[in-house]
C-alpha positions as CSV (number, residue, x, y, z in Angstrom):
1,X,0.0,0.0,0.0
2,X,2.7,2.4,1.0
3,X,4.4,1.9,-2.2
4,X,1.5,2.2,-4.5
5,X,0.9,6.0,-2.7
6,X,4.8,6.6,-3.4
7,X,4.0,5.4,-7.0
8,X,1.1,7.9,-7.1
9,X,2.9,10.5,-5.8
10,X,5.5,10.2,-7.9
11,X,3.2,10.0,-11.1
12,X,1.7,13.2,-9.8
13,X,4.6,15.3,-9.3
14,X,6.3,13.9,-12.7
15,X,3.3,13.8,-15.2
16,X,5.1,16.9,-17.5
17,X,8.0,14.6,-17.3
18,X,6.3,11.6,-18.3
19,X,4.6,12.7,-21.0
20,X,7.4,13.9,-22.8
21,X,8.9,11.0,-22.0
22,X,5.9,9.3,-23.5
23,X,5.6,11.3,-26.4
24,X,9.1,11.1,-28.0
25,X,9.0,7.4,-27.0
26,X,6.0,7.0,-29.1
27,X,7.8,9.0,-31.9
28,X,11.2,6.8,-31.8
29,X,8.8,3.7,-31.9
30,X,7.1,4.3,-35.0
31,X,9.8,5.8,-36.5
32,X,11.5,2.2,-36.4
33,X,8.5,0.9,-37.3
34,X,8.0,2.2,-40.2
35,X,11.3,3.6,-41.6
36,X,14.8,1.8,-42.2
37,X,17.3,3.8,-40.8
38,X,20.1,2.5,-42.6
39,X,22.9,3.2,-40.0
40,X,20.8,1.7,-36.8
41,X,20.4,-1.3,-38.9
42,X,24.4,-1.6,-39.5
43,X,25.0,-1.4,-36.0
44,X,22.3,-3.9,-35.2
45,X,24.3,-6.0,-38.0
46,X,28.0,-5.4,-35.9
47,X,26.7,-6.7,-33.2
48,X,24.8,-9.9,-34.2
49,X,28.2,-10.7,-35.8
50,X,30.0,-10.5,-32.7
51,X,28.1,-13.3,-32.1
52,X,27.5,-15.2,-35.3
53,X,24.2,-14.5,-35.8
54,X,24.9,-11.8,-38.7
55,X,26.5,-11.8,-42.4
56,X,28.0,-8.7,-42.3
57,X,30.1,-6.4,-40.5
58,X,31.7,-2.6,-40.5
59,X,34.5,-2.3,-39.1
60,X,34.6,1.5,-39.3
61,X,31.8,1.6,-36.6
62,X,32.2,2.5,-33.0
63,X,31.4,-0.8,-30.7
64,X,29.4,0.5,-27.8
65,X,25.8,0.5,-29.7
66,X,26.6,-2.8,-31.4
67,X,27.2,-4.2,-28.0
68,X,24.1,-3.3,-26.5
69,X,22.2,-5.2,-29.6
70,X,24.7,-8.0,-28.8
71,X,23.4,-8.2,-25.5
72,X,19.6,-8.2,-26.0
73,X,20.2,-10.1,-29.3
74,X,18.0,-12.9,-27.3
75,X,15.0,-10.9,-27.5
76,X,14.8,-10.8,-31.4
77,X,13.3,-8.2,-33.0
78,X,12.1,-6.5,-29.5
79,X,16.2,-5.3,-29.5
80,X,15.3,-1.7,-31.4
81,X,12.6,-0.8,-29.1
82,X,14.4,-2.0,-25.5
83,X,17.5,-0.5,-26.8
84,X,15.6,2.9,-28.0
85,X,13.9,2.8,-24.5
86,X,16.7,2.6,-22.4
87,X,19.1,5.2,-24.3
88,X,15.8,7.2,-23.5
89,X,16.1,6.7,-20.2
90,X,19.7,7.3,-19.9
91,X,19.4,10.8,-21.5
92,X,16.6,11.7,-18.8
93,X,18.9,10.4,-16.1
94,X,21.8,12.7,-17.3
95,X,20.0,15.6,-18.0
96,X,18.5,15.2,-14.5
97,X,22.2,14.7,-12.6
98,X,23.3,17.9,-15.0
99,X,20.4,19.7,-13.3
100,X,21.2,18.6,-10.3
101,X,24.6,19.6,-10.0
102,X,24.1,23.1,-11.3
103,X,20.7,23.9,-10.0
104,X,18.6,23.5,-12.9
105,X,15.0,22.9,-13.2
106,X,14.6,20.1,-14.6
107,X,10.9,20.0,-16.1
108,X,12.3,22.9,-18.0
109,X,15.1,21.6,-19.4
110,X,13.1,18.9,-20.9
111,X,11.0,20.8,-22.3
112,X,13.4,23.0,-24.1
113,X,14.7,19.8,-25.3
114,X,11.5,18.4,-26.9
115,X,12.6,20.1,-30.5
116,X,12.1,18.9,-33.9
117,X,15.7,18.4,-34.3
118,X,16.2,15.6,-31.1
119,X,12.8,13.8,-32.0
120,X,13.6,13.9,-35.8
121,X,17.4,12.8,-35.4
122,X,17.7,11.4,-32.0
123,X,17.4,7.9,-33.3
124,X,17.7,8.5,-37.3
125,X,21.0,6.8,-37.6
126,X,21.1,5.4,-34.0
127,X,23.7,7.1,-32.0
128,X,22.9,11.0,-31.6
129,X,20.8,10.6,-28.3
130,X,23.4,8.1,-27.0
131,X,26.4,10.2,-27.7
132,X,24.4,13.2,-26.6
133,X,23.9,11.3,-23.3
134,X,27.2,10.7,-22.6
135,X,28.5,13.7,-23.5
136,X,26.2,15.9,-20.8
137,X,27.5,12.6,-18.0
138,X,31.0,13.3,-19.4
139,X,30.5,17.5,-18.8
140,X,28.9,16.8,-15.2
141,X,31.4,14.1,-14.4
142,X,34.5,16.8,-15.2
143,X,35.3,17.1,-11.5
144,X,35.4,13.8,-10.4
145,X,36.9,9.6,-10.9
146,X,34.4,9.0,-13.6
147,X,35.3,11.4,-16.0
148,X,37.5,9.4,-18.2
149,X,35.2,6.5,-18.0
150,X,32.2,8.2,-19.3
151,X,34.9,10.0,-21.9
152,X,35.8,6.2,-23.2
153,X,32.0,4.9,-23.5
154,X,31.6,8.3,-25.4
155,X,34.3,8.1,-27.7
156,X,33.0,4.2,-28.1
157,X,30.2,5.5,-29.5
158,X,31.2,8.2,-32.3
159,X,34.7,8.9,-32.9
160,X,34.3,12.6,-33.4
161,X,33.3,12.7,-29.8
162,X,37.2,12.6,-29.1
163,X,37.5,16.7,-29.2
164,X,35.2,16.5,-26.3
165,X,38.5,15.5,-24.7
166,X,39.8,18.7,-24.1
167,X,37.1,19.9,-21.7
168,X,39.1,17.9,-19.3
169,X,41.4,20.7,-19.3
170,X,38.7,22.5,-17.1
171,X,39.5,20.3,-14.2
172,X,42.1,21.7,-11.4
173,X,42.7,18.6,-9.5
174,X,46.0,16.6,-10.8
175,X,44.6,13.4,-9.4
176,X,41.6,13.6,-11.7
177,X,43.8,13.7,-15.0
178,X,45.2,10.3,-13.6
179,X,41.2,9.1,-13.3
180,X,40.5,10.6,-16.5
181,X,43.3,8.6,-18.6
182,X,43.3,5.7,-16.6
183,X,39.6,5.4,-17.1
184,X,39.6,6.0,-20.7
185,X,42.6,4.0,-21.2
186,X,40.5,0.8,-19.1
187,X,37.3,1.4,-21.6
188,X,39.2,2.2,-25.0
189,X,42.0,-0.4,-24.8
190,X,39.9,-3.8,-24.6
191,X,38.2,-2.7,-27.8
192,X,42.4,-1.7,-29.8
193,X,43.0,-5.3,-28.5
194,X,40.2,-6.4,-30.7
195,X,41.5,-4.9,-33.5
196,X,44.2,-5.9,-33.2
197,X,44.0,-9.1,-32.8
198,X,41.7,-9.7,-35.5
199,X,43.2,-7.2,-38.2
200,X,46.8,-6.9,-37.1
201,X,46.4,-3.0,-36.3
202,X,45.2,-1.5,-33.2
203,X,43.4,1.1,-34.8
204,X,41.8,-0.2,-37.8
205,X,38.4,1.0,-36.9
206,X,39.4,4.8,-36.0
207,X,41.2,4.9,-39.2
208,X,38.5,3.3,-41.5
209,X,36.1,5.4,-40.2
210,X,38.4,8.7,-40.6
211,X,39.3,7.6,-44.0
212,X,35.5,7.4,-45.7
213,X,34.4,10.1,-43.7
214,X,37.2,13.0,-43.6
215,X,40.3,12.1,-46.0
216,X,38.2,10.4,-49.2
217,X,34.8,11.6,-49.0
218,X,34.2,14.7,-51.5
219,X,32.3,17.9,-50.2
220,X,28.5,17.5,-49.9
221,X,26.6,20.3,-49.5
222,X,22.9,20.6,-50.4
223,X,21.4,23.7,-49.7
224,X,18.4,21.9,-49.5
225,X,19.3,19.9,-46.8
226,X,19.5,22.9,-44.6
227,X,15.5,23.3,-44.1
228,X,16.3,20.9,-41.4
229,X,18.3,23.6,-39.5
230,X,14.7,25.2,-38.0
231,X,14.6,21.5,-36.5
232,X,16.1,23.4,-33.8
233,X,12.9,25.1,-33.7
234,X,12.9,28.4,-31.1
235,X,16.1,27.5,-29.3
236,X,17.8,30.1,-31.5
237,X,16.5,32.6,-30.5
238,X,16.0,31.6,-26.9
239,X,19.9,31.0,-27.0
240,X,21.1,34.2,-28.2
241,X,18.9,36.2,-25.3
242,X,20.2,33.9,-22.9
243,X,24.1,34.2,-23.9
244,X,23.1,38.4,-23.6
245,X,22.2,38.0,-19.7
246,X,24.7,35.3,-18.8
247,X,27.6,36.6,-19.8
248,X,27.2,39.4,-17.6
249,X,28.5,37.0,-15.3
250,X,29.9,34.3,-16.7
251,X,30.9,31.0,-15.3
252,X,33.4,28.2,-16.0
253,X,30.6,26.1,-16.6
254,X,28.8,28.7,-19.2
255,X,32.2,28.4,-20.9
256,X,32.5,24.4,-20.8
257,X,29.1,24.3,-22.6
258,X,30.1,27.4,-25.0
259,X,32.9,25.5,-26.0
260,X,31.0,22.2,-26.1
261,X,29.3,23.8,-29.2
262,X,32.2,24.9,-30.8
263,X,34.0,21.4,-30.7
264,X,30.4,20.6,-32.8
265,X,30.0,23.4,-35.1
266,X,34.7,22.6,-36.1
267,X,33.4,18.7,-36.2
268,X,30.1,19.7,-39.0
269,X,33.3,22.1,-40.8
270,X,35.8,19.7,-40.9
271,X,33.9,16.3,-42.4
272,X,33.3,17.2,-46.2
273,X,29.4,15.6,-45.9
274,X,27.4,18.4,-44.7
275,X,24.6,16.3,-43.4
276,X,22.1,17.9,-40.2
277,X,22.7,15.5,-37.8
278,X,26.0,16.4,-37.5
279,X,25.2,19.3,-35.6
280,X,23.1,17.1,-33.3
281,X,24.7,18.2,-30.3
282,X,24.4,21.4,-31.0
283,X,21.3,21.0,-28.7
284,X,23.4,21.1,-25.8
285,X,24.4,24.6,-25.7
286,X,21.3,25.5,-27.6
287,X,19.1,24.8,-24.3
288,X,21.6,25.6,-21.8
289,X,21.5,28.9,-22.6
290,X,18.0,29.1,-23.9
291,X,17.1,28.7,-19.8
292,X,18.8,31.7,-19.2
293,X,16.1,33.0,-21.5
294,X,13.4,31.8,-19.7
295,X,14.0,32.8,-16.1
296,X,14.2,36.1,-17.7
297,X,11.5,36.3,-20.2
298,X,8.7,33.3,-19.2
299,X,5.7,34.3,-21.5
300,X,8.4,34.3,-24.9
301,X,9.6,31.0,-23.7
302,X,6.1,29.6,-23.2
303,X,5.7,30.7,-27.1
304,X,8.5,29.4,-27.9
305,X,8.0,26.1,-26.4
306,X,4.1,25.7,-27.9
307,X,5.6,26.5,-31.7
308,X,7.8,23.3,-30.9
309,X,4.9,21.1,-29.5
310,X,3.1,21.7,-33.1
311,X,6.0,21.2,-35.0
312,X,6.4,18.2,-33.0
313,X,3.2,17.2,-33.4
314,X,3.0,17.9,-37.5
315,X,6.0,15.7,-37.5
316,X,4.4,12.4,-36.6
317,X,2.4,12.7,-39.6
318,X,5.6,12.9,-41.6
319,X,7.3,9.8,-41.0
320,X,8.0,8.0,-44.4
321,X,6.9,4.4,-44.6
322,X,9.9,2.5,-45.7
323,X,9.1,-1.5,-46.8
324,X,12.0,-3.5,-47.7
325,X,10.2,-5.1,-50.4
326,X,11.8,-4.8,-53.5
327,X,14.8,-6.4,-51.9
328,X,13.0,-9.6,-50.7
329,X,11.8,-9.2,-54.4
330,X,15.0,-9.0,-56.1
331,X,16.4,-12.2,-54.0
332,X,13.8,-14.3,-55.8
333,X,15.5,-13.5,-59.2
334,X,19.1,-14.3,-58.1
335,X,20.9,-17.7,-57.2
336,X,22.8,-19.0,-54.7
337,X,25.8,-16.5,-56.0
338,X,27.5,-13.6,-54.4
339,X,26.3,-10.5,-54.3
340,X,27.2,-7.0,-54.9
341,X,24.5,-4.2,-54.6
342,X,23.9,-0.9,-53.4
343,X,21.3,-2.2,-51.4
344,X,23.6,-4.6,-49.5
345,X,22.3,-3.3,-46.1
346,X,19.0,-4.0,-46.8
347,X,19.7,-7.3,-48.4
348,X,22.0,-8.2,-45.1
349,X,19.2,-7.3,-42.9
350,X,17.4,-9.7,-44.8
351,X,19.5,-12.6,-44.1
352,X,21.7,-12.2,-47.3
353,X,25.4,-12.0,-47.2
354,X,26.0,-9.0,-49.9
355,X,28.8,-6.7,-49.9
356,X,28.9,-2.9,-51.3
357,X,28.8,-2.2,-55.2
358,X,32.3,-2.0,-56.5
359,X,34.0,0.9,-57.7
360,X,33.5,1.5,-61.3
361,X,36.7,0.3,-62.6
362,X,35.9,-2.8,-60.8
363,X,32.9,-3.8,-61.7
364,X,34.1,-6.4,-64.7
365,X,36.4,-7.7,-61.9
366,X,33.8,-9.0,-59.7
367,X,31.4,-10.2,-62.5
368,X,34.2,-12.6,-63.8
369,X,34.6,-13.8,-60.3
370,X,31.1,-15.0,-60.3
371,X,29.2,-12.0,-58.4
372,X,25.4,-10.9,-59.3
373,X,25.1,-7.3,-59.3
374,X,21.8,-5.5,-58.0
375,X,21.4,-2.1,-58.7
376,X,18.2,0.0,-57.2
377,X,17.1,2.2,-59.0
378,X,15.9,3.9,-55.7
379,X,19.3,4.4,-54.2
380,X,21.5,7.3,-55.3
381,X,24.9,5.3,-55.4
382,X,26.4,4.5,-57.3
383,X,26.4,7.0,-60.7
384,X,27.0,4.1,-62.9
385,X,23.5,2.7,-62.0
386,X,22.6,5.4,-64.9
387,X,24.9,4.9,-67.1
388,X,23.2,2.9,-69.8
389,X,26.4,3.2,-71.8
390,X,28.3,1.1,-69.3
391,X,25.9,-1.2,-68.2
392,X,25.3,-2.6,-71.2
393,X,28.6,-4.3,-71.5
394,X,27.5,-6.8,-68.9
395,X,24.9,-9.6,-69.2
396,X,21.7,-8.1,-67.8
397,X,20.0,-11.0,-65.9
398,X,16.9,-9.3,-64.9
399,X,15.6,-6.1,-64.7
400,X,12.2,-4.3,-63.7
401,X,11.4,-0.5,-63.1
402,X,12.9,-0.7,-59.4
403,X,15.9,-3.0,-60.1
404,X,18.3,-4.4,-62.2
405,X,20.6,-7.7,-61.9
406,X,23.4,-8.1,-64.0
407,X,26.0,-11.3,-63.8
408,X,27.5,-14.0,-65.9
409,X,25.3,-17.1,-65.7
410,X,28.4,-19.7,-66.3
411,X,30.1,-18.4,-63.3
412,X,29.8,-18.6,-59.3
413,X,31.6,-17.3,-56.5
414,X,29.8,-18.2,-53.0
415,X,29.6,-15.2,-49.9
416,X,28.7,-16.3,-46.8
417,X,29.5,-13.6,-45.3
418,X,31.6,-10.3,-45.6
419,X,33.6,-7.7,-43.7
420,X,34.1,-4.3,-44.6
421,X,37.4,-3.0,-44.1
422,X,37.0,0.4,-46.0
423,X,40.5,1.1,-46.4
424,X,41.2,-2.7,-48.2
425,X,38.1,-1.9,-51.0
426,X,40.1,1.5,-51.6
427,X,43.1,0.4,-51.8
428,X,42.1,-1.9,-54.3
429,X,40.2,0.8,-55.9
430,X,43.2,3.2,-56.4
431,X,45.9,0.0,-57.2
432,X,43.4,-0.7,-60.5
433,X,43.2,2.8,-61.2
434,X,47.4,3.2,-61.1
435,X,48.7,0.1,-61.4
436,X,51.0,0.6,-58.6
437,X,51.2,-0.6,-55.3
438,X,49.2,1.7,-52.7
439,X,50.8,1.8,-48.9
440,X,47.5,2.5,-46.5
441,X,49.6,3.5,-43.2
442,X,48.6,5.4,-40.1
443,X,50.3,8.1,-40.8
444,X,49.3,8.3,-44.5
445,X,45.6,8.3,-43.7
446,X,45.9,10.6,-40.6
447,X,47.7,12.9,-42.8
448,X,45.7,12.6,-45.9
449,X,48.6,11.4,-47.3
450,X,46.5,9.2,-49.9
């Protein structure tokens, strides 16, 4: 009896929480239900095959997310939605200590969190809420033993997170620095064992991951993209008047969380995709000083706050509806034979080992070896999927508006299944291109020396 009046009580003195809590829950849900984030389903992938149960594996991914779908891996495909709720959770609970620490309220700060941009890309490719998570832990853990821990799960679970390193600097206590890199030594190192031990360098994953997405990627930017930007909804304008009071009387803190979103805004600069979510985190500074705002100016902020409850609202009416039916299609119309396709996500998720479309200039290579090429028409990559000219050079097995298979009948390489080391399919790439032998080293690919 006592503890259903505590649960009451609780309810009652938390329903703004838990509705928020239930309404971005409900968006992340049927997000997953309906969409195929083609990220979260790679991770899902890693970590099925740390345990046999997948056909396909990235080794330029972080492992902390595909860990946690090793370890409900029992629970089939209940993993997204236990995972998605308890990465929700976690960013309650550290937004809640953050609070704590620095005498926030903290029904406000969720609410100036509930933005288009964290329900539109907190789970879109899987990590940003995560990350986001671990970062405010990392910020509110500074002072103490636990900062280098929280600093290793972080950088565990997107590389770029390692600038976020420097905010140790903030700390005065000598001892801590000894916590920091022992701790971040203790969580990083059992995953450069791995590496090593399986690929013969410790950092094969950093680097692979560095070299698609900083030293050989070329410069995306879509102006179009950047619609996405007023997914930060009012918070910039709540920001700015709240940076205008604070600094008045600034604090180290104030300049922690300043520079926070400048490590973010160097990161989006500095990889050649341009894409939204990489200013995720962004969101951080964004509604620390947007509270500033509010204790000062409570009637904008309620405005403010009800323009990003409708957008919120208009966007659960967005969500596309994303079937993977084509791709159980096209495996009808191929054989037991390897497969290259620019669907090879999809077509792993599916149970069949695949592995990426090959560079141009490599294409004849790995149809004389006995691979089928799919090509969806639906998926932008590669540029040769509309190049009539060059397709037609190759036996076209079958083809319909959505796809197109292409192979040699008399031949048959089998692919059970396939790991993607990044920097192998380039090197290969730019050896056919020269003819010479192509050295991949650390220091070549940290410098761009490639």
């Amino acid at each position: 009896m006592n503890l259903l009046l505590k649960s009451k009580n609780f309810i009652k003195e938390n329903r703004l929480i838990i509705i928020i809590f239930l309404i971005e829950l409900s968006y992340f849900f049927i997000q997953h239900y309906k969409f195929f984030s083609w990220d979260l389903n790679v991770y899902r992938l890693n970590g099925r095959y740390f345990i046999g149960e997948s056909t396909y594996f990235e080794w330029l991914r972080p492992p902390l997310l595909p860990l946690l779908f090793t370890i409900f891996s029992f629970l089939g495909n209940l993993d997204y939605y236990i995972i998605i709720f308890l990465i929700l959770l976690l960013f309650y609970y550290s937004v809640y200590l953050f609070c704590k620490k620095f005498n926030f309220n903290y029904k406000i700060m969720i609410l100036l969190y509930l933005t288009p941009m964290f329900i539109g890309y907190g789970f879109f490719a899987g990590t940003e809420i995560l990350s986001l998570s671990l970062i405010i832990l990392f910020i509110t853990s500074l002072d103490t033993k636990y900062s280098g821990l929280l600093f290793g799960l972080m950088f565990l679970t997107r590389y770029t997170t390692l600038l976020f390193g420097i905010l140790i600097l903030f700390n005065k206590r000598l001892k801590n620095y000894v916590y920091f890199i022992f701790g971040s030594i203790l969580i990083v190192l059992p995953w450069l064992v791995y590496n090593y031990l399986i690929t013969g360098n410790l950092l094969t994953s950093i680097l692979d991951s560095y070299l698609l997405s900083v030293v050989v990627r070329t410069n995306i930017f879509r102006i179009n993209d950047f619609y996405h930007i007023i997914l930060f909804g009012s918070l910039f304008i709540l920001f700015f008047i709240g940076v205008f009071y604070r600094i008045k009387k600034i604090k180290k803190i104030d300049i922690i969380i300043l520079l926070a979103g400048l490590i973010t805004l160097y990161s989006f600069i500095m990889i050649p995709s341009k894409e939204p979510r990489y200013l995720f985190h962004l969101i951080l500074p964004l509604t620390y000083f947007s509270y500033f705002a509010y204790q000062k100016h409570k009637k904008l902020f309620i405005f403010a706050i009800l323009i990003n409850l409708i957008a919120v609202g208009a966007m659960f009416f967005s969500i596309h509806d994303y079937k993977l039916t084509q791709f159980e299609d096209a495996l009808k119309h191929v054989d037991e034979c390897g497969i290259s396709s620019n669907g090879w996500v999809m077509l792993n998720s599916l149970g069949r080992a695949s592995e990426p479309t090959p560079y141009m200039d490599l294409v004849e290579d790995r149809l004389d070896k006995g691979y089928r090429l799919i090509l969806f028409n639906s998926l932008f990559e590669p540029e040769y999927k509309d190049d009539k000219f060059f397709l037609n050079k190759f036996n076209l097995i079958y083809k319909n508006d959505k796809y197109s298979i292409y192979g040699d009948k008399d031949k048959c390489v089998k692919l059970d299944k396939y790991e993607m080391i990044y920097m192998e399919r380039y090197k290969e790439h730019i050896q056919k291109i020269t003819g010479e032998e192509v050295k991949l080293t650390t220091f070549n690919i940290l410098f761009k020396k490639v």
